[in-house]
N, C-alpha and C positions, 0 to 999 in steps of 0.2 A: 629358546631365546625369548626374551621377555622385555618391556617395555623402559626396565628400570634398568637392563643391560646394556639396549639401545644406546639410554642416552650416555653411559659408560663409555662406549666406543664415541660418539659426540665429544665429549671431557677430554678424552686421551688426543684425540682428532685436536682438538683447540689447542690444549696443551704442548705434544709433542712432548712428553715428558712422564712415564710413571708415578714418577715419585711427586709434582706437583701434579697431577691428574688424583690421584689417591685422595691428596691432602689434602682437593676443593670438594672432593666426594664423600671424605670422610669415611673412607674403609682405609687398610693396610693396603703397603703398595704389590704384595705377591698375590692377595684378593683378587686386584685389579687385573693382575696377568693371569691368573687362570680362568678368569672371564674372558678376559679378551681372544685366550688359546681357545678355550671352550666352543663359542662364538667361530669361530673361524672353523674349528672339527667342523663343526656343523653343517657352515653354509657351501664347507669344501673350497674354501678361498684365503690367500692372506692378505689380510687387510693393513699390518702393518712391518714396515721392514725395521727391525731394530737390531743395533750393535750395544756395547759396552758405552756408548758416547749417544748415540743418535737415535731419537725412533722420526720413521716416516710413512707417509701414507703411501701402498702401491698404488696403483691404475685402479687395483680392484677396490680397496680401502677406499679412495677418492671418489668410484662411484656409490660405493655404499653409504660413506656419510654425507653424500649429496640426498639421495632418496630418503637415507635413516631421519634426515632434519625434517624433511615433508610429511614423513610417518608420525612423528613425536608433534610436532604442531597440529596434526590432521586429528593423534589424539587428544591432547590438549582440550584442543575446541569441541572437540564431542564432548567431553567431560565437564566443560565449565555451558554446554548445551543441555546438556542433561537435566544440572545442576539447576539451570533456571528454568526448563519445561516441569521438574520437579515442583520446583517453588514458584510456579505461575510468572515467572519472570523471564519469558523468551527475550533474547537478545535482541531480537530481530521482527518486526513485522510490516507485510506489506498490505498498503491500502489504495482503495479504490473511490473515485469521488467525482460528483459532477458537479455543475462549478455553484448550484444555486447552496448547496451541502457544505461548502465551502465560508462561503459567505454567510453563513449562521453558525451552526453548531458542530460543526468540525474542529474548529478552532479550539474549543471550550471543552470537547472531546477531549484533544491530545492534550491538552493542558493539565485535563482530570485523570491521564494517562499515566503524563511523565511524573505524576504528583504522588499517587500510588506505587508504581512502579517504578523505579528510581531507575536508572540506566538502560530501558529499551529506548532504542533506534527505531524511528518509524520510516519507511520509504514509503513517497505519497504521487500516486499517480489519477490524474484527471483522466477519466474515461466515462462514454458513455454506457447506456445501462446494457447494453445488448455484450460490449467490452466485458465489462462484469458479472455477468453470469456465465462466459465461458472462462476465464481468468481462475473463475474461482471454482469452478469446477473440474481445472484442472490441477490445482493448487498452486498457480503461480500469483492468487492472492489470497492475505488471509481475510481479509474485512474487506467489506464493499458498503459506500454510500452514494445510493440514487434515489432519483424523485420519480414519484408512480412506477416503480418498477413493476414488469410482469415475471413475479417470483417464480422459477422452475420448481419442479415438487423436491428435488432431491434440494436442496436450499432453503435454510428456515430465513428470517426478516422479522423487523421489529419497528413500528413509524416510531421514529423520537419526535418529529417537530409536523406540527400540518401550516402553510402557507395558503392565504388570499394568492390569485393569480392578480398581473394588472395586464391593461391593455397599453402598448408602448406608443409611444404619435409623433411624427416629428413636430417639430416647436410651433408650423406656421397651420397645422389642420386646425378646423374648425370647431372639433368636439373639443369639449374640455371640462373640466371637472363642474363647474358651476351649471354647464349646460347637456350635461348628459344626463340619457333618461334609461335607458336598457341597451343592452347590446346588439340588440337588430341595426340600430344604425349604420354599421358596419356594414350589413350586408353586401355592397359595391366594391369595398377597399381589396388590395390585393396582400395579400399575408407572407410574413415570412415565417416558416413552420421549421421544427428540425426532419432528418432523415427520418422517414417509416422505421428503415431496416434497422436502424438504431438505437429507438425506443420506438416502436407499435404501440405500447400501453398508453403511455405517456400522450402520444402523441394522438392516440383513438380518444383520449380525453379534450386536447384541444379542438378538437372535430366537433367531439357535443356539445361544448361553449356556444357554436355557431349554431349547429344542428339546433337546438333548443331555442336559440335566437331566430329562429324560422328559416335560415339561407344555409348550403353549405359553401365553407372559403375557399376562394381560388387563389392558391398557395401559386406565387412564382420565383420566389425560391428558399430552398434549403439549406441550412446550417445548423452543425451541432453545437457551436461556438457562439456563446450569450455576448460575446463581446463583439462578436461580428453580424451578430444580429442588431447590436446596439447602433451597429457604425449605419447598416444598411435602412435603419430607420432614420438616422440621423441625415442620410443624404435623399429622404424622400421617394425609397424604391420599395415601402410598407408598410405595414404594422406587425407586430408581432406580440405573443403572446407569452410571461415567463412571468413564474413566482417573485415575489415582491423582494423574497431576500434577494435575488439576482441583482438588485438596482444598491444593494449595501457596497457604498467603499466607491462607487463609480459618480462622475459628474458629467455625461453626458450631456451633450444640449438637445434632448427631446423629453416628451413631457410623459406622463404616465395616468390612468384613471384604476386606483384602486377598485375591485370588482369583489366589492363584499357581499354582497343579495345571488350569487351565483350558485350552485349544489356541488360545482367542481372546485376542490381544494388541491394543490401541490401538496403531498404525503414524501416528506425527508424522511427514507426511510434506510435502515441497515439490512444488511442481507449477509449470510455466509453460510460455509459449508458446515454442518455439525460434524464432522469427522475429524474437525480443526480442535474441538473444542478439547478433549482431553489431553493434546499438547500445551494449549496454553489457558488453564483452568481459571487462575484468577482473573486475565485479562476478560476474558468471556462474561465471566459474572459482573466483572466491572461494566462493561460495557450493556449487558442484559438489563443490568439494574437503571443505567446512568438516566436520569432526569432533569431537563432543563430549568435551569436558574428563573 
């Protein structure tokens, strides 16, 4: 039994009828019945009861071409899967992002995506960086973009974009651009950091911001969430610290000091597993190569 017999028994199923089941398949209609007997020797079942007048499906027919459909779809999809892991054109891909990645060159990513590759689907999931290197080391993602990640060794990465960090302030603090002079001033203020466990890398980087500025910060509280960090400055409970794309698309009312004289840069960087890469070949290169505008 074979997949083109399958859907034979499908035909016959829909039809109810040989002789138009034949005639949409395009074989002879005595063809069609010694497949269908054939098929049946086989599985040791009969699938259809026919008279002179009537064919119908038994119990056992009725559960065969219930599963026989899910069989014939299941291959289908493998074969038009194949067809574009072949041609660098996977149907499907899953992506990983944190939200400053977002806000710059993610965008402009999938755009150079879908422009190339004409009909992949992208599913896009916000995660932070610690999310994305197990994600994708399990394969439940194919692409990862995070800022400062600490790349596992079995995971290659690639920085597309480097960002100035700034320092966030609500509206009414003191410092402010025309009268800031280094970032010691800080020293006093109380910070809003993200999770350790979440990004360590990332976050040992905003440490040395301080570290370097002579003081270290007394973080009192935590969030991996730029927009909840935005709010908690907004309402006068810190400061915080986040790459300048983070503030793209948002109108907050607190103010910001671009921090260009600093040594530490936000690195938007890609990361994945290379085991990914010889399923979806062009996608990779694309992506390996891609350069911002």
């Amino acid at each position: 039994m074979n997949i083109y017999q399958v859907k034979n028994v499908l035909m016959l199923a829909e039809k109810l009828n040989f002789t138009r089941a034949a005639a949409e398949l395009n074989i002879v209609q005595p063809a069609l019945s010694r497949q269908i007997k054939q098929i049946e020797e086989e599985i040791g079942a009969i699938l259809f009861k026919r008279d002179k007048r009537n064919v119908k499906l038994t119990p056992a027919g009725a559960y065969f071409v219930k599963e026989a459909g899910k069989l014939v779809t299941m291959a289908e999809r493998m074969a038009k899967r194949a067809a574009h892991i072949h041609n660098g054109q996977a149907g499907e891909i899953s992506i990983g992002f944190t939200h400053s990645v977002m806000q710059t060159i993610l965008p402009d990513i999938l755009k150079t995506v879908k422009e190339e590759i004409p009909g992949i689907k992208t599913i896009l999931r916000e995660m932070n960086n610690r999310d994305q290197y197990l994600a994708l080391q399990q394969n439940e993602l194919d692409i990862g973009f995070a800022t400062n990640p600490m790349v596992p060794l079995n995971l290659n990465s690639k920085v597309l974009h480097i960002d100035n960090f700034v320092i966030l302030l609500p509206q009414e603090h003191p410092v402010h651009k025309d009268n800031y002079k280094d970032f010691s001033v800080f020293a006093k203020e109380e910070f809003i950091f993200p999770t350790v466990s979440d990004g360590p890398n990332y976050v040992h980087i905003l440490e040395s911001i301080c570290v370097d500025a002579g003081f270290t910060p007394k973080v009192v509280h935590e969030t991996d969430s730029a927009s909840t960090s935005f709010r908690l400055v907004e309402a006068g409970l810190g400061i915080s610290l986040e790459p300048i794309s983070s503030l793209y698309g948002h109108e907050f009312p607190i103010k910001s000091i671009e921090l260009k004289n600093i040594k530490q840069k936000a690195k938007l960087t890609m990361i994945w597993n290379p085991e990914r890469e010889p399923e979806y070949p062009t996608l990779f290169e694309l992506l390996k190569n891609w350069k911002e505008n």
